[in-house]
C-alpha positions as CSV (number, residue, x, y, z in Angstrom):
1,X,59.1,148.9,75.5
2,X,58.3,152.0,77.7
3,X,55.4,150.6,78.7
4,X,56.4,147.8,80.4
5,X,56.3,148.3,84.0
6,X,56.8,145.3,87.0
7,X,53.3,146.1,87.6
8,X,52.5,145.2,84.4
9,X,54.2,141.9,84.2
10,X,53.2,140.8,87.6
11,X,49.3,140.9,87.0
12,X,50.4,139.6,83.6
13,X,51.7,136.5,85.1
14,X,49.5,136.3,88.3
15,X,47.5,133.2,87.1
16,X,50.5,131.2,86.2
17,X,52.8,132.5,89.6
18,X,50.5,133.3,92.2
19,X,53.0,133.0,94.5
20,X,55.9,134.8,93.0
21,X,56.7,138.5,93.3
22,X,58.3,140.0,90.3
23,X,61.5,142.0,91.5
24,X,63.1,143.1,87.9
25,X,63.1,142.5,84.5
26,X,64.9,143.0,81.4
27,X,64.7,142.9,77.7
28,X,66.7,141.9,74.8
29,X,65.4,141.8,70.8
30,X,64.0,138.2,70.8
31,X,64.8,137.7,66.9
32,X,67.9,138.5,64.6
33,X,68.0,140.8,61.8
34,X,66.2,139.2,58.6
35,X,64.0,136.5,60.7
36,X,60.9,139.3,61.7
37,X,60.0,142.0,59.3
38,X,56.5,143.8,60.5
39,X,57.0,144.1,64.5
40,X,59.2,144.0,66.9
41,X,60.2,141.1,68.8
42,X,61.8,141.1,72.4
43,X,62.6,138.4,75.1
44,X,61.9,139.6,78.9
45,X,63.9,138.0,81.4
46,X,61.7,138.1,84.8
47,X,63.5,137.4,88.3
48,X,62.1,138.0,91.4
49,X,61.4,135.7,94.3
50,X,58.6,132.8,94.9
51,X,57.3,132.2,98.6
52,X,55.8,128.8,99.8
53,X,55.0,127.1,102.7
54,X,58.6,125.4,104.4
55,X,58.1,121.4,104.3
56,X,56.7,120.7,107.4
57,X,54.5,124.3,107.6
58,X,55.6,125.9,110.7
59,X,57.2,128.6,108.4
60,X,57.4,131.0,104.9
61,X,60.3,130.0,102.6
62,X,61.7,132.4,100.0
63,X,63.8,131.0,96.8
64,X,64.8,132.7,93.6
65,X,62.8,132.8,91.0
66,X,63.0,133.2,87.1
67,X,61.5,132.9,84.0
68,X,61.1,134.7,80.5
69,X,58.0,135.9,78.1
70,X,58.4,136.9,74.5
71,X,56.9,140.6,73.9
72,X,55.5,141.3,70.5
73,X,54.9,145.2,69.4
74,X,54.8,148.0,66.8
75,X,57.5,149.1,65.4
76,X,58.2,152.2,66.8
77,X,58.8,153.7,63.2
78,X,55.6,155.4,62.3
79,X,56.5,155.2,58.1
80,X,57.8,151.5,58.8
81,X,54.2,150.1,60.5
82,X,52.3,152.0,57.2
83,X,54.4,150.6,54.6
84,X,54.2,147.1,56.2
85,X,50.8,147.8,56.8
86,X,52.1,146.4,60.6
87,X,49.0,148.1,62.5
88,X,46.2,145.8,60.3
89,X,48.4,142.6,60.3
90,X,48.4,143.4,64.1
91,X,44.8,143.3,64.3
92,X,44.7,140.1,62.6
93,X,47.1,138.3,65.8
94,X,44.8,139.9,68.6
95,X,41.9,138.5,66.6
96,X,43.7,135.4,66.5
97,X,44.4,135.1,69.9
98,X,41.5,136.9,71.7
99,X,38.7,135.6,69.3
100,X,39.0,132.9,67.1
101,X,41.5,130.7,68.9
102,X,38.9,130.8,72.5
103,X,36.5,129.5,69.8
104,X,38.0,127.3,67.9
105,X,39.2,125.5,71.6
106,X,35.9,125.6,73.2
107,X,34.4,124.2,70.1
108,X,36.9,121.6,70.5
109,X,36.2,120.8,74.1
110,X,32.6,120.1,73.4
111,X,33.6,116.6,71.5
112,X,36.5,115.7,74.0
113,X,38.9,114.7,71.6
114,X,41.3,111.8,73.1
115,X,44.2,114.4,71.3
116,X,42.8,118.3,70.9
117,X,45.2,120.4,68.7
118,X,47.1,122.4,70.7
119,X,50.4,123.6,69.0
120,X,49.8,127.4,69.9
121,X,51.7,129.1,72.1
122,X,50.1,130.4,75.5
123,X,49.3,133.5,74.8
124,X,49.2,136.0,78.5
125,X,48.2,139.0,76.6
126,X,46.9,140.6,73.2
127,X,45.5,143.9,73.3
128,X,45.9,147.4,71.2
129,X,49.8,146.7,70.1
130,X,50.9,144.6,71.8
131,X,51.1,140.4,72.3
132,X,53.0,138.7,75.2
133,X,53.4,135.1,74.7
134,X,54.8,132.0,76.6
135,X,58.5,131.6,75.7
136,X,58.9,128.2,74.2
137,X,62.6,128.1,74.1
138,X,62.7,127.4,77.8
139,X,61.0,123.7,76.8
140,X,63.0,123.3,74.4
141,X,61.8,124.4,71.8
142,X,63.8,125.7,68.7
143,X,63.7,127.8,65.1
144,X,65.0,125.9,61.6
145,X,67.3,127.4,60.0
146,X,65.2,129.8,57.2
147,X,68.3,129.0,55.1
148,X,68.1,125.1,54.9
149,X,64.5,125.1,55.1
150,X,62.2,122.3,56.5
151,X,63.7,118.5,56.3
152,X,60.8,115.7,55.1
153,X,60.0,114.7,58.9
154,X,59.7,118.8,60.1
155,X,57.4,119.0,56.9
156,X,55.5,115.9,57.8
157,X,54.9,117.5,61.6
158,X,53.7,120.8,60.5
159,X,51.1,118.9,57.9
160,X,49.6,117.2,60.9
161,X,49.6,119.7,62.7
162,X,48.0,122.6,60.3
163,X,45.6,119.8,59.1
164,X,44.4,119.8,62.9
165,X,44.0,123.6,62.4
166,X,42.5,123.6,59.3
167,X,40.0,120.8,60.4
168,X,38.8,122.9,63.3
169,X,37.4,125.6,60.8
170,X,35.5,122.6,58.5
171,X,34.2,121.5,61.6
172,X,32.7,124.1,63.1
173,X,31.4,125.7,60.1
174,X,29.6,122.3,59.3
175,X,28.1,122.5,63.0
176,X,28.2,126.0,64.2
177,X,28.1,128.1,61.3
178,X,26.9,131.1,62.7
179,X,29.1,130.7,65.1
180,X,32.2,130.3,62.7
181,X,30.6,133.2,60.6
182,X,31.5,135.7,63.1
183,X,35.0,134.8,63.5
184,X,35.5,136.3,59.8
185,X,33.4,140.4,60.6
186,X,35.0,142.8,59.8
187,X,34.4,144.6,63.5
188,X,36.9,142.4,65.6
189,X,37.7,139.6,63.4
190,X,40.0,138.6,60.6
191,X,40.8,140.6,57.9
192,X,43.0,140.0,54.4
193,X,45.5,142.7,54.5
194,X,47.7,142.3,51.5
195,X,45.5,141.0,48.4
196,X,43.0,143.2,47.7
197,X,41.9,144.9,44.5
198,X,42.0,148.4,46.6
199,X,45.7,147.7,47.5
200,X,46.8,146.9,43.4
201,X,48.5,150.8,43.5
202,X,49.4,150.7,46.8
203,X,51.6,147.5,45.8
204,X,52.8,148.6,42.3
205,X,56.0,150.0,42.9
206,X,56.7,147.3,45.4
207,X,56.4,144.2,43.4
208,X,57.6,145.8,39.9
209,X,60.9,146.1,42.1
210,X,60.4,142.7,43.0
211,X,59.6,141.1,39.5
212,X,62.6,142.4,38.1
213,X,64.7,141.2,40.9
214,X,63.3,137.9,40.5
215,X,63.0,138.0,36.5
216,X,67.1,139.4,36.7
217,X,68.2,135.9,38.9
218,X,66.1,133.5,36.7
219,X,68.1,135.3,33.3
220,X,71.3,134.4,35.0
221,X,70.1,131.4,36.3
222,X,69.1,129.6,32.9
223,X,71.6,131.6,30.9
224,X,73.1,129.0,28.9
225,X,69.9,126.9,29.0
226,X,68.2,126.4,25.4
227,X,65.0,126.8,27.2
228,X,65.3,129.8,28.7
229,X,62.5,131.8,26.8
230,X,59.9,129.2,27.1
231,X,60.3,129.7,31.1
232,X,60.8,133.8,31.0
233,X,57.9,134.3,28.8
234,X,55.8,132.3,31.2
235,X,57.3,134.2,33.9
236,X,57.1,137.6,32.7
237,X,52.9,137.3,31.5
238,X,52.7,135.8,35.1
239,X,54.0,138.7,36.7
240,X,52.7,141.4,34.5
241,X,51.0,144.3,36.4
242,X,47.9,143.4,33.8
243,X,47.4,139.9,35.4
244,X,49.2,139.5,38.8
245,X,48.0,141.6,41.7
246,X,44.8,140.3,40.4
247,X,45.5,136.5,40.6
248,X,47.0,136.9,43.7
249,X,43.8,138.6,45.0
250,X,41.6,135.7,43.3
251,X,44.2,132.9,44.7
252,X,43.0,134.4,48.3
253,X,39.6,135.1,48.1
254,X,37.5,132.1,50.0
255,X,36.1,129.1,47.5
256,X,33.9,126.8,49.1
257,X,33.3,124.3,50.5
258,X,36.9,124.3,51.5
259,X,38.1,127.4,52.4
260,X,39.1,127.5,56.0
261,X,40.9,129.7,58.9
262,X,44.7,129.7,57.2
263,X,48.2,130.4,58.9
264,X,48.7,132.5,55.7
265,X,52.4,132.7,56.4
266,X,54.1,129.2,56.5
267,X,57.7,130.2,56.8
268,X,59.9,128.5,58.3
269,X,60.5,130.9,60.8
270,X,56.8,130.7,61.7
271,X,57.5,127.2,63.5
272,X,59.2,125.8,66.2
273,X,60.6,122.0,66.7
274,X,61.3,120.2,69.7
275,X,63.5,117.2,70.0
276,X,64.1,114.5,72.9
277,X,67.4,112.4,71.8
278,X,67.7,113.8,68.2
279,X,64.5,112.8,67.8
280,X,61.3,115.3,66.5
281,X,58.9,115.6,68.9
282,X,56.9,118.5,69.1
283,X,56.3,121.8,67.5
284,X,54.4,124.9,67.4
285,X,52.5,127.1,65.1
286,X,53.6,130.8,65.6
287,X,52.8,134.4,64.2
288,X,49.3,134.5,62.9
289,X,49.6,138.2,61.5
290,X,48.6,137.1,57.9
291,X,45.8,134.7,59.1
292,X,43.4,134.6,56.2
293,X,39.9,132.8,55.2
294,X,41.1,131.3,52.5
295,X,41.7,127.7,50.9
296,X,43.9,125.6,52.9
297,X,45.8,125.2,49.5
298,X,47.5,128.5,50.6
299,X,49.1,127.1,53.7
300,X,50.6,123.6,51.9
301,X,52.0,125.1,48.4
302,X,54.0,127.3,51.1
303,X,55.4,124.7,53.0
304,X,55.8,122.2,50.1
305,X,57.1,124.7,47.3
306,X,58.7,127.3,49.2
307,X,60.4,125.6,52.6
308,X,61.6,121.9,50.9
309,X,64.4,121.7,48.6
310,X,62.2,120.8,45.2
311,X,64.0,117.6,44.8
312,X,62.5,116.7,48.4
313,X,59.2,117.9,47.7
314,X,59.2,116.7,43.8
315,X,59.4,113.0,45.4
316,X,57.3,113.0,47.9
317,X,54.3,115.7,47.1
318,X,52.0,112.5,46.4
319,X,52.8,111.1,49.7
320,X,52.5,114.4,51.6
321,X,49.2,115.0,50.8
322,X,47.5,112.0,51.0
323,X,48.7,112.2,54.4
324,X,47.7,115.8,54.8
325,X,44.1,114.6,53.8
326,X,44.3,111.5,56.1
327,X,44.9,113.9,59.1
328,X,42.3,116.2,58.1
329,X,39.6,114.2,57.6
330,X,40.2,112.1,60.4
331,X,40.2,115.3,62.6
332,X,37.0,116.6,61.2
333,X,35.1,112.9,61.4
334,X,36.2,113.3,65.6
335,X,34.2,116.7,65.7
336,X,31.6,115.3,63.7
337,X,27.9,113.5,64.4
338,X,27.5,110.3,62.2
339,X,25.5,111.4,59.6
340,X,27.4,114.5,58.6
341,X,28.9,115.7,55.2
342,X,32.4,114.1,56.4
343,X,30.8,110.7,56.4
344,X,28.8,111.2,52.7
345,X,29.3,113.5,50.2
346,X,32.6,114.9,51.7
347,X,33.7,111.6,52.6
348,X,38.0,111.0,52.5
349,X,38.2,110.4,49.0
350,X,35.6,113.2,47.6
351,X,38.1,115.9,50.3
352,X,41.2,114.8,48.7
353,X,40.1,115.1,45.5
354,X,39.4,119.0,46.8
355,X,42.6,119.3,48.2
356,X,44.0,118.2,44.8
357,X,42.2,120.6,42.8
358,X,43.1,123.4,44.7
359,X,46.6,122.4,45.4
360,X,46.9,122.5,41.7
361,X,44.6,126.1,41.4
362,X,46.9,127.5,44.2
363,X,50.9,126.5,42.9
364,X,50.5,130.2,41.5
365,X,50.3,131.4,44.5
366,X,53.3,129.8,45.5
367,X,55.5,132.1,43.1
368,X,53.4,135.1,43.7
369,X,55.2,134.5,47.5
370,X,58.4,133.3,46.3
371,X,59.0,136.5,44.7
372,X,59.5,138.0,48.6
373,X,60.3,135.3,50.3
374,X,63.1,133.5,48.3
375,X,65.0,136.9,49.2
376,X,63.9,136.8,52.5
377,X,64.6,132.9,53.6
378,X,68.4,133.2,51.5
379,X,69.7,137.3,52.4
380,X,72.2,137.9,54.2
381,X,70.9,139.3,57.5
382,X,72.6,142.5,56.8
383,X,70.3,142.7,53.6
384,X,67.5,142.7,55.5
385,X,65.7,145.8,56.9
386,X,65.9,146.0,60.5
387,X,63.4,147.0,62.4
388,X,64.3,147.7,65.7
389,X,66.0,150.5,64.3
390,X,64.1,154.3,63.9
391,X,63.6,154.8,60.4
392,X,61.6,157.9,60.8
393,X,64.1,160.1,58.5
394,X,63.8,157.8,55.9
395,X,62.5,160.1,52.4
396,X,59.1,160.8,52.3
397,X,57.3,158.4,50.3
398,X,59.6,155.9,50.1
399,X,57.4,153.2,50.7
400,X,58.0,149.4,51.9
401,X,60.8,147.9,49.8
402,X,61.5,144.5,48.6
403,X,64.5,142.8,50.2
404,X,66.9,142.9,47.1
405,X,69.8,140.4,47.0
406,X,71.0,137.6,43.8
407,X,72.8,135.5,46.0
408,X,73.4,132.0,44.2
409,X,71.0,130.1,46.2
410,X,68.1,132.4,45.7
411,X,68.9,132.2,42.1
412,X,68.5,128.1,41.9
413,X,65.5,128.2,44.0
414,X,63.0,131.0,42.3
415,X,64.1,129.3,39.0
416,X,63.8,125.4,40.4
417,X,60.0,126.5,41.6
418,X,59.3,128.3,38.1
419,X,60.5,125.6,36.1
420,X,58.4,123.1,38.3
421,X,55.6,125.3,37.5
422,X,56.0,125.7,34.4
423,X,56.7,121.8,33.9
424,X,53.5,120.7,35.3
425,X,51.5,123.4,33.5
426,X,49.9,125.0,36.3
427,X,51.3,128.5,34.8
């Protein structure tokens, strides 16, 4: 944070506080140890002092003033930003916010819908490494536990809202093609980081770690169950280093006509409830680091398989999705002229039986992630790297490691989701 200077934050802020003067600031890490994982997260608390014109004008009034942003950077570890790979997943945010979000809301504005999607946080700055952002928690605005996962109302919210997001892509590739087209070059737009065939070496060590971590709870797990090789030996030709880089490369490469502008990481860390009474009311989309031109399928067997309990999801998948589709198609027939593809042959029915298919094609996906994030969303925070420490004496070559832990819970989930899997024949 040795770059932050009250000069800095005050032209930062100018637009928004004209009339304030920024005296001091001060920062604090703005997550906890297990919650962030490629940059660095801190909270700035601003104070200063705001002048104004006294009520009846014959003088200048001074009163405190305060507020705080949320200040996203680099780790300052040079090994920990190559093994994450932090400094391309970085790119990918500034494209977000610089680029493809200014398009996606001018587009937006040109059919003046009565309710524009708008669930992304403010964003003041996003240039070179760095991202300064509009700190939600003063509104109200709060995390879910990554333990507990999302509850059927959060997961309901976060549908609407990521249809909204999703639409904005069909639309405007539909009516501005070109336009939408150069969101995706690889100059200044969005790139995939992970899933690539060049990165299948790069990875190796990585998820071979992983797999046997995974393959280790699920042989516990199902122990004393007579079934337990007819799950493993799906598992294991799943996750053998034959077939599964590969799949998860071909699970995010773009498939038309549906692919769109993804979140790419629907955690529940990556969202952010509001409630008024106990009630839900609100929330926001956050971190757009893994960002991906992909199908939208990515995004829901996320939230679905790997942030509900499976007993949650199990019941109401069917229900979830037809609303999912409702939203989206709704959204995309309010940025749409009367004759388009939305009204004839991508009418509601003909997109949910698209979202269907791929929902299906994508559930592998869904394990391909579970095999970091079940250890990420269950560890212990003191199993989790931290990375607002220096790691720079770390070994040469040591490379980004999986979070490793057995604890009970990630045992039950990673072998609920492969039995569900497994069940429904989609592996």
């Amino acid at each position: 944070m040795g770059e932050i200077t009250l000069d800095f934050l005050q032209g930062l802020l100018r637009a928004d506080y004209p009339d304030v003067s920024v005296q001091n600031f001060e920062g604090a890490p703005g997550s906890k140890r297990g919650d962030n994982y490629t940059s660095m997260v801190y909270r700035i608390s601003l104070t200063g002092v705001r002048r104004h014109a006294s009520s009846d004008g014959s003088r200048e009034v001074e009163e405190p003033w305060e507020t705080t942003v949320i200040y996203k950077c680099l780790p300052e570890s040079l090994k920990r930003r190559e093994a994450f790979k932090s400094e391309e997943l970085f790119c990918n945010e500034v494209a977000f916010y610089t680029k493809i979000w200014p398009a996606f809301m001018n587009f937006q504005n040109l059919w003046k819908i009565p309710h524009p999607f708008q669930s992304i946080p403010k964003c003041y700055l996003a240039h070179n490494e760095c991202v300064v952002l509009k700190d939600l928690k003063r509104e109200g605005f709060v995390m879910a536990d990554r333990r507990q996962g999302l509850g059927l109302e959060q997961s309901y919210l976060v549908l609407k809202q990521l249809s909204h997001l999703h639409a904005l892509s069909l639309a405007m590739k539909c009516h501005d093609p070109e336009g939408f087209y150069e969101l995706l070059n690889d100059k200044d737009g969005i790139n995939e980081v992970f899933f690539l065939e060049e990165n299948t070496e790069y990875y190796k060590n990585y998820y071979r770690e992983a797999i046997r971590n995974a393959l280790s709870m699920v042989e516990v797990e199902l122990s004393e169950s007579p079934d337990k090789e007819v799950y493993l030996d799906k598992f294991r030709r799943f996750c053998s280093e034959e077939r599964f880089f590969h799949t998860m490369v071909e699970l995010c490469t773009p498939k038309e006509p549906l692919a769109v502008i993804c979140h790419g990481d629907c955690w529940t860390n990556n969202f952010l409830f509001k409630y008024v009474n106990g009630d839900l009311a609100d929330m926001y989309l956050l971190d757009f680091q893994l960002v991906r031109y992909a199908s939208p399928a990515i995004d829901l067997v996320f939230i679905l398989y790997l942030c509900m309990e499976r007993e949650l999801w199990a019941e109401h998948v069917n229900s979830l999705l037809e609303f999912y589709t409702d939203e989206l198609h709704g959204r995309v027939l309010q940025m749409s002229d009367e004759d388009s593809i939305f009204t004839t042959t991508l009418n509601r029915d003909a997109l949910h039986k698209l979202v269907m298919e791929e929902w299906r094609r994508c559930g592998q996906f869904a394990l391909g992630m579970a095999l970091d994030m079940f250890p990420v969303m269950t560890c212990d925070s003191d199993e989790a790297p931290n990375v607002y420490e220096a790691e720079d004496d770390a070994p040469q070559g040591s490379g980004m490691q999986p979070v490793h832990t057995s604890n009970a819970e990630c045992r039950r989930r990673m072998t609920q989701l492969l039995m569900a899997l497994v069940d429904n024949g989609i592996i």
